[in-house]
N, CA, C and O of each residue as an XYZ file, in Angstrom:
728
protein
N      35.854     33.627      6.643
C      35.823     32.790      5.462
C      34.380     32.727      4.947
O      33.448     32.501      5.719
N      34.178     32.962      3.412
C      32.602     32.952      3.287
C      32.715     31.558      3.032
O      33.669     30.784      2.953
N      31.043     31.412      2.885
C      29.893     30.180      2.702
C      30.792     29.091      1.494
O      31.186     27.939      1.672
N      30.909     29.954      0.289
C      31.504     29.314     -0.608
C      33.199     28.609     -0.692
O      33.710     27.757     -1.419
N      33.623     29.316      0.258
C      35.317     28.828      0.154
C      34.981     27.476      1.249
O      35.155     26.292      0.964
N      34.637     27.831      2.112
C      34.019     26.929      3.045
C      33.470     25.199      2.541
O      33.598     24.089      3.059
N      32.885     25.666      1.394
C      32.119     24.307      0.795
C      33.456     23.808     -0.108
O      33.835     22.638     -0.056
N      34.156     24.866     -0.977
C      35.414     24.221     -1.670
C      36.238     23.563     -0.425
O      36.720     22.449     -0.630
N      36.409     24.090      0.681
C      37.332     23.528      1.343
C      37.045     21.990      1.705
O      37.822     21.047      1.559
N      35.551     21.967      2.286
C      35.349     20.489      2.318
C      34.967     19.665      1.222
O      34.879     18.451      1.409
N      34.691     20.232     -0.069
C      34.912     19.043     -0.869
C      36.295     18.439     -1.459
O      36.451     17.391     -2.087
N      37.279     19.436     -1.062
C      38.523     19.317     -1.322
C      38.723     18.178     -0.833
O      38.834     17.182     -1.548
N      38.836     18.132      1.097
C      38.921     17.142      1.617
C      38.401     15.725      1.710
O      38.863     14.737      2.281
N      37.087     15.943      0.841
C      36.293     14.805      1.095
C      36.648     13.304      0.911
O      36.548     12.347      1.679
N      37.116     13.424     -0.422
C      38.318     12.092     -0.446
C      39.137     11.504      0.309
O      39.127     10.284      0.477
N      40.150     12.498      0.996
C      40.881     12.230      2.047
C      39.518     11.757      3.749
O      39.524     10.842      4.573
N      39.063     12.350      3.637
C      38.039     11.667      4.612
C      37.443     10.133      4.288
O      37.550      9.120      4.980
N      36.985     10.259      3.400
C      36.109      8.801      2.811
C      37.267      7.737      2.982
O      36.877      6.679      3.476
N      38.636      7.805      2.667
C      39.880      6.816      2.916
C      40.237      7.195      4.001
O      41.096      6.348      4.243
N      40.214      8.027      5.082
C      40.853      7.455      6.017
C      40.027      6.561      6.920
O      38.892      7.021      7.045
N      40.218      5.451      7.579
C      39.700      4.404      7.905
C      39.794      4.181      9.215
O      39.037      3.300      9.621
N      40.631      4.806     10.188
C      40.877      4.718     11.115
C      39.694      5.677     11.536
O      39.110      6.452     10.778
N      39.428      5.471     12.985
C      38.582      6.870     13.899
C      39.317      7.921     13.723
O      38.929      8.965     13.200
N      40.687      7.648     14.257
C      41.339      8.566     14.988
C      41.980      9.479     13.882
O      42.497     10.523     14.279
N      41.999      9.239     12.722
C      42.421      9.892     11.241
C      41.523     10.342     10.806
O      41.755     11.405     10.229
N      40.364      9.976     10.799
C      39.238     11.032     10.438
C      38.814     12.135     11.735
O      38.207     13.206     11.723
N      39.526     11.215     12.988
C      39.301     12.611     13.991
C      40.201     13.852     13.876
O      39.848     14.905     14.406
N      41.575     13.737     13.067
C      42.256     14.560     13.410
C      41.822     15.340     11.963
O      42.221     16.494     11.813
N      40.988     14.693     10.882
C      41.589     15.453      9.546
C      40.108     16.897     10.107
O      40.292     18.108      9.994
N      38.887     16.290     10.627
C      37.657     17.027     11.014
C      38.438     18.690     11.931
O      38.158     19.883     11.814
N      39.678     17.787     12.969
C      39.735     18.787     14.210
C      40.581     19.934     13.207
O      40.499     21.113     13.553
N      41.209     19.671     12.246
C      42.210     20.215     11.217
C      40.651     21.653     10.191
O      40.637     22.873     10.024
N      39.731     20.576      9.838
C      38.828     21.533      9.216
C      37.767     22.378      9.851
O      37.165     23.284      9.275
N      37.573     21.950     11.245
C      36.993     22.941     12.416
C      38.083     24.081     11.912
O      37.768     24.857     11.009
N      39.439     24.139     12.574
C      40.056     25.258     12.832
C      40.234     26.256     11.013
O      40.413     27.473     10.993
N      40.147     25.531      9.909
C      40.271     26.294      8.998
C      38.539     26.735      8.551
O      38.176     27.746      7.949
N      37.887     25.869      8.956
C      36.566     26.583      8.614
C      35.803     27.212      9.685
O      34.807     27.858      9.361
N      36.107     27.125     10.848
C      35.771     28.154     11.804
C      34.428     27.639     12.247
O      33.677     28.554     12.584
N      33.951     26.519     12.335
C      33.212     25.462     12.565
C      33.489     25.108     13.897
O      34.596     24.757     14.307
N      32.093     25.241     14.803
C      32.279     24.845     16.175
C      32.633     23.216     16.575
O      33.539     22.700     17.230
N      31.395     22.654     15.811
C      30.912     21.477     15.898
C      31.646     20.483     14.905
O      31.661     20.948     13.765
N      32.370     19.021     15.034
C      32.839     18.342     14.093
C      31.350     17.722     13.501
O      31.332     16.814     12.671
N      30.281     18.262     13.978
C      29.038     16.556     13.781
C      28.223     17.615     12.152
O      27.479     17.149     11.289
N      28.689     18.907     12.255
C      28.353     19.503     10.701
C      28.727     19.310      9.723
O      28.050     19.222      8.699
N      30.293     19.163      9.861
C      30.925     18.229      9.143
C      30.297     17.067      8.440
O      29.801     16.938      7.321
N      30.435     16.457      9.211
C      30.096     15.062      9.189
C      28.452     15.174      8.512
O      28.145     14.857      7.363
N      27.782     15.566      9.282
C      26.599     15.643      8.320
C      26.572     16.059      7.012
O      25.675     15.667      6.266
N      27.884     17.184      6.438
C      27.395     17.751      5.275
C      28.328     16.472      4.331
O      28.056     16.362      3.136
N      29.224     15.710      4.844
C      29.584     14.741      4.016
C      28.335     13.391      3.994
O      28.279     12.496      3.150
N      27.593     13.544      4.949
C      26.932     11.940      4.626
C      25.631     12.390      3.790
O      24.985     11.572      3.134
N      25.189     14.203      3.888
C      24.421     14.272      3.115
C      24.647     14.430      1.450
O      23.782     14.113      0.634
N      25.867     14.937      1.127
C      26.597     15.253     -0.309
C      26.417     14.004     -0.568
O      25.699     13.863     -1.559
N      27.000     12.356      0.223
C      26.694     11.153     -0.297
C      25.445     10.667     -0.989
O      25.287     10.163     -2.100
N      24.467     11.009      0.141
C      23.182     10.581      0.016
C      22.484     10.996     -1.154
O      21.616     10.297     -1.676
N      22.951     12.485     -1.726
C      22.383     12.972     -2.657
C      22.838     12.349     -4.233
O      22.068     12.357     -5.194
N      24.184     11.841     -4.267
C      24.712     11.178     -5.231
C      24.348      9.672     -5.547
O      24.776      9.092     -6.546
N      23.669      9.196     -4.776
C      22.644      7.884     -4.410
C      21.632      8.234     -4.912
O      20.846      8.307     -3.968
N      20.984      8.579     -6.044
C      19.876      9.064     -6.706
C      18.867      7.879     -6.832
O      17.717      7.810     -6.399
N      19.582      6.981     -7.524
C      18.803      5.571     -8.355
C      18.135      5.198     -7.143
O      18.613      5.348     -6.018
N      16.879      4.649     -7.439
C      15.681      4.123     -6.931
C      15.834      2.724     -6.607
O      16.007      1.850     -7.456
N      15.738      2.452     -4.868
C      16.157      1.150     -4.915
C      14.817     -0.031     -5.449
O      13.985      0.313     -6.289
N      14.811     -0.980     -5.005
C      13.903     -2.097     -5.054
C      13.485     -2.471     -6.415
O      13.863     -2.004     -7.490
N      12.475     -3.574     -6.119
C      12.142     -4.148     -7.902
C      11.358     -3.130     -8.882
O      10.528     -2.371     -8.381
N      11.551     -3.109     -9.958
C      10.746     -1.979    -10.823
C       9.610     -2.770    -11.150
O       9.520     -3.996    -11.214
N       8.337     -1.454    -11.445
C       6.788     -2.006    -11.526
C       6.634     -2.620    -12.411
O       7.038     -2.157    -13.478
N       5.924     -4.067    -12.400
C       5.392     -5.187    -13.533
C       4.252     -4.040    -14.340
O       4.388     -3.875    -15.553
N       3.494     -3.519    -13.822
C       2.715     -2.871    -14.950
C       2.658     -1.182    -15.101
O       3.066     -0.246    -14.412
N       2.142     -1.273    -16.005
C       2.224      0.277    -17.066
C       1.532      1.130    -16.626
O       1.221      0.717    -15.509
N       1.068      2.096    -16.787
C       0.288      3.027    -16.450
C      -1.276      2.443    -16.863
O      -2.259      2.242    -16.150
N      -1.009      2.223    -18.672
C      -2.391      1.846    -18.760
C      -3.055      0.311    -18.789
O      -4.169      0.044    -19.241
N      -2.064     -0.678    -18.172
C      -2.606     -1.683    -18.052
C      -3.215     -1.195    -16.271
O      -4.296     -1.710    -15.989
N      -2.649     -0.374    -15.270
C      -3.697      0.059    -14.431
C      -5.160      0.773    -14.285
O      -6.022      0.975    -13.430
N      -4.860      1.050    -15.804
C      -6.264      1.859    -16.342
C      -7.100      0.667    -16.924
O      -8.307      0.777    -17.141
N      -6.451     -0.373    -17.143
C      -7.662     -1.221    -17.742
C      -8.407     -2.308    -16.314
O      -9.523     -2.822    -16.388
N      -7.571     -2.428    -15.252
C      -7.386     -2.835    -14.218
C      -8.707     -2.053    -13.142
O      -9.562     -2.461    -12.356
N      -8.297     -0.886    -13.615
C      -9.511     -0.047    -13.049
C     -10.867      0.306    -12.996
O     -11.745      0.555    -12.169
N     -10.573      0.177    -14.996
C     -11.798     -0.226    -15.356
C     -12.669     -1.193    -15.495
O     -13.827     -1.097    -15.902
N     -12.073     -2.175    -15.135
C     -12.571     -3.924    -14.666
C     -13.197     -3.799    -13.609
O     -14.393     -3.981    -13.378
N     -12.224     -3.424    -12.839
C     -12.929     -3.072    -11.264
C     -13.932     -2.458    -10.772
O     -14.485     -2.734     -9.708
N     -14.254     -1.481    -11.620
C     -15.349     -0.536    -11.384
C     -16.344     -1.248    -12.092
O     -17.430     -1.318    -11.515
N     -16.227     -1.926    -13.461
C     -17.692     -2.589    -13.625
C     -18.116     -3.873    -13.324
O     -19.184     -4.390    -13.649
N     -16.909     -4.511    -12.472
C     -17.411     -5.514    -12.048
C     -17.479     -5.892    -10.178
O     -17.160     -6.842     -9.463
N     -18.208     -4.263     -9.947
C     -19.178     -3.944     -8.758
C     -17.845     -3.690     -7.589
O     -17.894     -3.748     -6.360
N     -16.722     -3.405     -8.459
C     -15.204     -3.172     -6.974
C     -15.441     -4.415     -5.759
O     -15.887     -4.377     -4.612
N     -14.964     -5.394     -6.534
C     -14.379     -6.292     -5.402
C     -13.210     -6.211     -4.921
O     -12.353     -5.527     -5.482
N     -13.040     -6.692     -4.130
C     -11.668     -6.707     -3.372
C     -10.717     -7.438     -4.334
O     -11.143     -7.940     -5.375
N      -9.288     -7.499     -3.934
C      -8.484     -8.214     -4.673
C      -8.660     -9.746     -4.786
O      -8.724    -10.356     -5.854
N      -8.735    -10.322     -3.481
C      -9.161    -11.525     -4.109
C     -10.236    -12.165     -4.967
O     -10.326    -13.159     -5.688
N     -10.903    -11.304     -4.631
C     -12.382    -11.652     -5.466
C     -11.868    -11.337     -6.988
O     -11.909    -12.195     -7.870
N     -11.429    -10.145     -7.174
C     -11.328     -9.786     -8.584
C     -10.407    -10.651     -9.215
O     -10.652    -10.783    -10.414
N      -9.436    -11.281     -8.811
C      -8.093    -11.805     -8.973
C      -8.269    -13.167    -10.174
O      -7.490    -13.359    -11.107
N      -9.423    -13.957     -9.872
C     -10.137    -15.012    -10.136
C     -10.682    -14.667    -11.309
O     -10.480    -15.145    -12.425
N     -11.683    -13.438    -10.827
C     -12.737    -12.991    -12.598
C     -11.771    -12.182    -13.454
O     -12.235    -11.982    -14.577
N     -10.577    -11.663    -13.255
C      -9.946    -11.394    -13.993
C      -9.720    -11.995    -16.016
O     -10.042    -11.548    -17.117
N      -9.217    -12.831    -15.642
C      -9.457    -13.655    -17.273
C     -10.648    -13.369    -18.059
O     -10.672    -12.846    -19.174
N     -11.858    -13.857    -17.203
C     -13.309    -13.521    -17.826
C     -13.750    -11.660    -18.115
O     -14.233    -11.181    -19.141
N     -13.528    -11.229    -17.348
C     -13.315     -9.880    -17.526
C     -12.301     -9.075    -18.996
O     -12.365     -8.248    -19.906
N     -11.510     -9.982    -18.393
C     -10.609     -8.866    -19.467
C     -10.534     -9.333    -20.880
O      -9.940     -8.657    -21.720
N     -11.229    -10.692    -21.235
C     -12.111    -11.510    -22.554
C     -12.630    -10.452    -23.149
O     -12.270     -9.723    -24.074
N     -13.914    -10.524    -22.160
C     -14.863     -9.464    -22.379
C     -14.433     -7.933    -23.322
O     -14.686     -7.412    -24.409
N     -13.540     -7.646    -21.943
C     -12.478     -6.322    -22.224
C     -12.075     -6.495    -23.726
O     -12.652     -5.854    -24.605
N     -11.358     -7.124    -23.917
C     -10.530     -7.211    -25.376
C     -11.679     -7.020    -26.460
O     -11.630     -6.457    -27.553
N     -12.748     -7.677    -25.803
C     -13.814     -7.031    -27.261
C     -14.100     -6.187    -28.119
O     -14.167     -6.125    -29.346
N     -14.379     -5.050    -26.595
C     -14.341     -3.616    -27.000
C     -13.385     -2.865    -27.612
O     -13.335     -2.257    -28.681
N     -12.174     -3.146    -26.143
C     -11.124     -2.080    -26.552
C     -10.057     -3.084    -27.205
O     -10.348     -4.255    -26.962
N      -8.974     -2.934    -27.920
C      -8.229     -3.367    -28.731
C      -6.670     -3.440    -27.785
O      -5.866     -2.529    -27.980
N      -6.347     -4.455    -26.872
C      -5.108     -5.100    -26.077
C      -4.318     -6.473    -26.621
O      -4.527     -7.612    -27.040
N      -3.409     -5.654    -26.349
C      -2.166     -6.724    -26.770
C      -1.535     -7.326    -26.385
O      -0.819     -6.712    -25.594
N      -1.179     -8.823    -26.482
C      -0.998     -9.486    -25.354
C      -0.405     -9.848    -24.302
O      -0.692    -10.514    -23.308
N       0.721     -9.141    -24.797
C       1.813     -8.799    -23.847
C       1.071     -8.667    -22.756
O       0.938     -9.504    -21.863
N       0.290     -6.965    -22.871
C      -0.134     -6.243    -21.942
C      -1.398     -7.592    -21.324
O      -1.167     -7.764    -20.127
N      -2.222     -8.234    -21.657
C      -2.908     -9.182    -21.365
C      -2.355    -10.097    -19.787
O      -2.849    -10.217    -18.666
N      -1.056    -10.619    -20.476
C      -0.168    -11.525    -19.828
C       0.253    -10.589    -19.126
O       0.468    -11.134    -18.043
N       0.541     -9.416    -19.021
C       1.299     -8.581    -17.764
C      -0.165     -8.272    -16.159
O       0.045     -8.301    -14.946
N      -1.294     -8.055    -16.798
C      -2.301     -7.667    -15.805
C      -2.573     -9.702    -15.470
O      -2.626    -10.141    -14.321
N      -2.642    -10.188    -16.140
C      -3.196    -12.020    -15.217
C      -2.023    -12.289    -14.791
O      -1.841    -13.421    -14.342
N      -1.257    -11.630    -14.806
C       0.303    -12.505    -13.882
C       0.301    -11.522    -12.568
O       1.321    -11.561    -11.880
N      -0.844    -10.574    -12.129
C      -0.729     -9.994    -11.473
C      -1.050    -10.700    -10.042
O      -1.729    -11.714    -10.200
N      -0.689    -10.378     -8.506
C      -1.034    -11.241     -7.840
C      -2.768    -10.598     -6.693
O      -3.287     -9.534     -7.030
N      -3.091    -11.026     -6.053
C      -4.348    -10.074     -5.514
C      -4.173     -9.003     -4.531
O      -5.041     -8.132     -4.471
N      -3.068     -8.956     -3.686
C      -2.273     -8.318     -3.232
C      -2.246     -7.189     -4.060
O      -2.708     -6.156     -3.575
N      -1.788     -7.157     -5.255
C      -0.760     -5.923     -6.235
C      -2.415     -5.549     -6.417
O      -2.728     -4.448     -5.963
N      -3.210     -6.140     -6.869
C      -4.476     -5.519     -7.182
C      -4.501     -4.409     -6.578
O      -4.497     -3.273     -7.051
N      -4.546     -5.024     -4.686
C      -5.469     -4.346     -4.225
C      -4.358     -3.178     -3.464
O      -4.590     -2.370     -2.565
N      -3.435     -3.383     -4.013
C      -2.122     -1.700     -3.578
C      -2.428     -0.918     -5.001
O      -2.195      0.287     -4.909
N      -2.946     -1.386     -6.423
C      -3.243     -0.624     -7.148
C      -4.617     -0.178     -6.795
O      -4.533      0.741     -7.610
N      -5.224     -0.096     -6.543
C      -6.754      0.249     -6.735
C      -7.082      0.564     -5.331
O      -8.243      0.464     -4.935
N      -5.815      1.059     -4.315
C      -6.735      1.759     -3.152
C      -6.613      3.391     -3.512
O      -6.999      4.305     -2.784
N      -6.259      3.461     -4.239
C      -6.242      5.173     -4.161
C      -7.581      5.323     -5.012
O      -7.745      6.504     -5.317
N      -8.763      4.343     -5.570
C      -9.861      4.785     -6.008
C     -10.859      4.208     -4.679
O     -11.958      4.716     -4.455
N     -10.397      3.284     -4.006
C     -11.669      2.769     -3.018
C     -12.121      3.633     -1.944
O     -11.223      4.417     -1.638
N     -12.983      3.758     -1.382
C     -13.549      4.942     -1.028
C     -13.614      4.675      0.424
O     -14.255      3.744      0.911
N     -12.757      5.739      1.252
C     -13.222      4.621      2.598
C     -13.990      4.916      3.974
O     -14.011      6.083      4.367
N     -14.565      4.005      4.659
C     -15.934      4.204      5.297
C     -16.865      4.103      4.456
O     -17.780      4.895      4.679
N     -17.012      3.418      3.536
C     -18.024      2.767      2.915
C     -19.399      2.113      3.519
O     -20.582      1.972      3.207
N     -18.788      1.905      4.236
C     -20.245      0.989      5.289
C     -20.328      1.752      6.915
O     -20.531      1.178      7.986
N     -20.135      2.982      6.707
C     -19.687      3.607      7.792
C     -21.511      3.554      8.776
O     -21.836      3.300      9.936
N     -22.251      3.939      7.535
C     -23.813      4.452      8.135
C     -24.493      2.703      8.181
O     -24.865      1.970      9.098
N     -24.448      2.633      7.439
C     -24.514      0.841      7.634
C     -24.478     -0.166      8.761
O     -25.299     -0.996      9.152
N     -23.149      0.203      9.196
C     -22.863     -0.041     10.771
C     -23.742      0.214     11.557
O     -24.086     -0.872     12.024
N     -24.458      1.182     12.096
C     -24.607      2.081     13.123
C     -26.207      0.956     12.602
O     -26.673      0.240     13.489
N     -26.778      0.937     11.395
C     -27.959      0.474     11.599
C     -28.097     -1.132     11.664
O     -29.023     -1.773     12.161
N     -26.797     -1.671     10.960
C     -27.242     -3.471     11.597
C     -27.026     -3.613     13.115
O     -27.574     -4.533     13.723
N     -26.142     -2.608     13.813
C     -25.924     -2.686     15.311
C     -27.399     -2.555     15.826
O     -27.849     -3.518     16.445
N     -28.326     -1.276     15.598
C     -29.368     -1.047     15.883
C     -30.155     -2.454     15.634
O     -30.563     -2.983     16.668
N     -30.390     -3.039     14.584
C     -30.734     -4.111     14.219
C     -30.943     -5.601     14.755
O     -31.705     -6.567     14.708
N     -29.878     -5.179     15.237
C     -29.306     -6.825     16.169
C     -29.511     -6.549     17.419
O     -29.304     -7.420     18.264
N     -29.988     -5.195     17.800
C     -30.676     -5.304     19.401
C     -31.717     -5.229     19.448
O     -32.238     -5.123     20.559
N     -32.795     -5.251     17.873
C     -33.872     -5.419     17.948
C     -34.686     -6.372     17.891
O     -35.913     -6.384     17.990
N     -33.532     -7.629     17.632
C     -34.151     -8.662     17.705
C     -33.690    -10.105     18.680
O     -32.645    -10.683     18.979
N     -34.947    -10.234     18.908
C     -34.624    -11.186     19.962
C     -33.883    -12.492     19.481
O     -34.065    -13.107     18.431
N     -32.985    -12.770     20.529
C     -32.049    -13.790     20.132
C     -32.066    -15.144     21.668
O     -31.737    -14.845     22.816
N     -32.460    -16.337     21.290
C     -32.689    -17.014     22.777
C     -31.186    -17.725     22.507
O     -30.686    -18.202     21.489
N     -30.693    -17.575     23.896
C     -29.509    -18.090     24.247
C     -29.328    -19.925     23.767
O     -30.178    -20.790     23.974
N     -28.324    -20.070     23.270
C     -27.944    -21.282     23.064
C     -26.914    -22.142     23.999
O     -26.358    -23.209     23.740
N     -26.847    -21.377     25.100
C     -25.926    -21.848     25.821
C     -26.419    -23.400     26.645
O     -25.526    -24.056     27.180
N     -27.372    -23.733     26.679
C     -28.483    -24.271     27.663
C     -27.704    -25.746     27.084
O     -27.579    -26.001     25.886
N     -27.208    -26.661     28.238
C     -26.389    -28.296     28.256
C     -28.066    -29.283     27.344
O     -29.040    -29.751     27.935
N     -27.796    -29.278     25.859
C     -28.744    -30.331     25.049
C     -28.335    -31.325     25.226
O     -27.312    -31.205     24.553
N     -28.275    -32.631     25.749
C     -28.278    -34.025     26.033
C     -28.469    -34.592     24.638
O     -27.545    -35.157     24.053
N     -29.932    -34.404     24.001
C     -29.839    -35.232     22.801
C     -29.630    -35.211     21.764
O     -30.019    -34.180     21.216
N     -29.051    -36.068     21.009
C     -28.392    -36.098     19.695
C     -29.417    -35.908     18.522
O     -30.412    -36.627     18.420
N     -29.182    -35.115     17.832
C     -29.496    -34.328     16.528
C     -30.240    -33.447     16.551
O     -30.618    -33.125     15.424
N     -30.749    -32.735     17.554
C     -31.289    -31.427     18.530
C     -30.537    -30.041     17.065
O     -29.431    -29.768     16.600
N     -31.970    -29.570     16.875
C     -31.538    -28.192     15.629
C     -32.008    -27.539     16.501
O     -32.635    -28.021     17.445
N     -31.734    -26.077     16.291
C     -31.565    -24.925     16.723
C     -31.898    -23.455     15.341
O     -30.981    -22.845     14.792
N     -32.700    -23.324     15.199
C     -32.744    -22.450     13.468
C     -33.180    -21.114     13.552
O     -33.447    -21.125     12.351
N     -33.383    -20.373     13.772
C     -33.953    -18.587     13.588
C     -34.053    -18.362     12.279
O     -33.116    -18.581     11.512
N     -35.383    -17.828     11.842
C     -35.735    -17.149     10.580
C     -36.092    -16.048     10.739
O     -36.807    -15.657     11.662
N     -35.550    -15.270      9.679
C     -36.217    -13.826      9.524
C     -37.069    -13.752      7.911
O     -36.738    -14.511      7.000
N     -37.984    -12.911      7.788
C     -38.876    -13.082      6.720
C     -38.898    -11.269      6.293
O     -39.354    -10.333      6.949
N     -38.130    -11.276      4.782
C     -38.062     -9.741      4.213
C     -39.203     -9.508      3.853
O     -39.152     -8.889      2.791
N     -40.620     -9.744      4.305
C     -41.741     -9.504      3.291
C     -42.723     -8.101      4.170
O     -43.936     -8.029      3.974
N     -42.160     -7.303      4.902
C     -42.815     -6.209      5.208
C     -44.000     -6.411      6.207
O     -43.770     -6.691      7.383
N     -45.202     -6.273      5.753
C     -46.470     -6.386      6.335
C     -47.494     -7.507      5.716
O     -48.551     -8.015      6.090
N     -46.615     -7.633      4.549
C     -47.340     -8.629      3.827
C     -46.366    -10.065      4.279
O     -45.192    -10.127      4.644
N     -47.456    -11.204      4.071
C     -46.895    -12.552      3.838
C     -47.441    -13.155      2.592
O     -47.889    -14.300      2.646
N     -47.446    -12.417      1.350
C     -48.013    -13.438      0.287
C     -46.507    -13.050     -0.390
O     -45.663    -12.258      0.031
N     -46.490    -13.833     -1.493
C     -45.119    -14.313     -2.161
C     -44.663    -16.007     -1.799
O     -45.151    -16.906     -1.115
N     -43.316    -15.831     -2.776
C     -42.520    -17.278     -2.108
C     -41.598    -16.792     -1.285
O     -40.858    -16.077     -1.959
N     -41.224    -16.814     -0.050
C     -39.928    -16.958      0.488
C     -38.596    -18.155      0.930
O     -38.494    -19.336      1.262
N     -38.006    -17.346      0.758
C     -36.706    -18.811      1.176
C     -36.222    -18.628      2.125
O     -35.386    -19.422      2.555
């Protein structure tokens, strides 16, 4: 039997499979299309019906996206000039930002009201495919260096008296000490 009579044969049946409801009726209709399709296995079967299903299941489940393509482009471009904060950070300057925004470029308000109803979360699932990551990768390696270069006296030591400070300063001024520091 070729490839093709083979596939008519089980879509023939497929109906009669999908209604029968019992095990033992879908066991006998499978042991019935083994012997006419010359099929070792009943579990091919069975796979090529749950995959024919699966493929007729096209539509896209879950909620559809609150924003547009280019309210992510304006989103982006917020982000990038206002130094890529994280979502929460940005979430807040948003309004003030996108004021600004409307100056230049010409948005409508819909689209306005669709990016501030956004939450900081959604921000920050939009805008990781631009964040760059290991950012502070070399950074690391030198505040670690950093913090074993400087001496630190243990605070563990039992203080008895009440209002006892404890303070460490560091001073950014190089070799020099003239300036103001804070």
């Amino acid at each position: 039997m070729s490839k093709q009579t083979i596939i008519e044969l089980l879509n023939s049946n497929a109906a009669k499979y999908r209604k029968a409801h019992s095990r033992k009726a879908k066991g006998e209709l499978l042991k019935q299309l083994m012997e006419l399709s010359g099929y070792k296995s009943s579990k091919s079967i069975i796979r090529y019906y749950s995959r024919r299903r699966r493929r007729s299941q096209v539509e896209k489940r879950g909620r559809l996206p609150k924003l547009h393509p280019c309210d992510i482009e304006i989103i982006k471009s917020i982000w990038l000039k206002s130094d890529q904060p994280c979502g929460k950070r940005l979430h807040p300057m948003l309004p003030t930002w996108l004021k600004a925004y409307s100056k230049r470029h010409e948005i409508d308000e819909e689209v306005q009201r669709r990016i501030l109803s956004v939450s900081p979360a959604t921000l920050d699932r939009v805008l990781r495919d631009c964040k760059v990551d290991d950012i502070h990768k070399d950074n690391k390696q030198t505040i670690s260096a950093l913090k074993q270069s400087i001496p630190i006296i243990d605070t563990t030591r039992k203080i008895d008296v009440a209002g006892h400070l404890y303070a460490d300063t560091v001073a950014h001024f190089g070799d020099s000490t003239r300036g103001n520091f804070v």
